[in-house]
N, C-alpha and C positions, 0 to 999 in steps of 0.2 A: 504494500500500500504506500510506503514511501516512496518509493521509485517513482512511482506515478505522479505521487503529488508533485515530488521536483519534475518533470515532465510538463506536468501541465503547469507547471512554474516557469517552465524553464530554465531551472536553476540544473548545474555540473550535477553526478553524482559522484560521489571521491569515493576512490577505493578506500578498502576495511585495513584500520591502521592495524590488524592483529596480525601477522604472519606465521601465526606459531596454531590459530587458530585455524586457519584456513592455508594449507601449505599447499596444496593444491590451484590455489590459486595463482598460477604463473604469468609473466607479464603477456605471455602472446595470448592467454585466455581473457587476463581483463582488458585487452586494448580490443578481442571482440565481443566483449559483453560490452566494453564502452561504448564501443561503436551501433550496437544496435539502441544505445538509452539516451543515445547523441540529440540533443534539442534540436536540431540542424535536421529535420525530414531527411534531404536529400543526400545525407553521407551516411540515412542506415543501409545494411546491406537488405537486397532485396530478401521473400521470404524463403526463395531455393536456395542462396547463399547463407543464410540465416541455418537451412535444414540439411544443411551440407557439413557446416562446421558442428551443429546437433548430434548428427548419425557419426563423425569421426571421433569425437569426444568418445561417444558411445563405446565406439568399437576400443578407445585406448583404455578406457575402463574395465570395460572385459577379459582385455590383454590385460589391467593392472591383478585383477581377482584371479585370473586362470593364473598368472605365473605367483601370485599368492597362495593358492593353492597346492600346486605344482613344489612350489619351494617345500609347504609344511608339511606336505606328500612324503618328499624325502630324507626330513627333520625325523617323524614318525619312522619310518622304516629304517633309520639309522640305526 
């Protein structure tokens, strides 16, 4: 709900001063999260660009849990 309201403010939205909170948060992720909360209409990325960088996120994720798994696979069988 705050996003929004600075949206329709207009107002930046500044990255999360926690880095220990959110480590995942990397600069090529928030430059496009920024990019789609950008007050500027025409510098968001369209919605297939938007569902492109969605589904790739997706898939690194999956890659993050299958080799999380994979690792404690052979932690366990040690």
């Amino acid at each position: 709900m705050q996003v929004l309201q600075k949206l329709l403010k207009r107002e930046e939205i500044k990255r999360p001063k926690m880095p220990h909170a959110t480590p995942d948060l990397t600069d090529a992720r928030w430059n496009k999260i920024k990019l789609c909360w950008s007050v500027d209409t025409l510098t968001r990325p369209s919605a297939s660009m938007a569902m492109t960088f969605l589904e790739s996120e997706l898939l690194a994720l999956m890659d993050d849990v299958k080799s999380t798994l994979d690792v404690r696979h052979l932690l366990v069988d040690y």
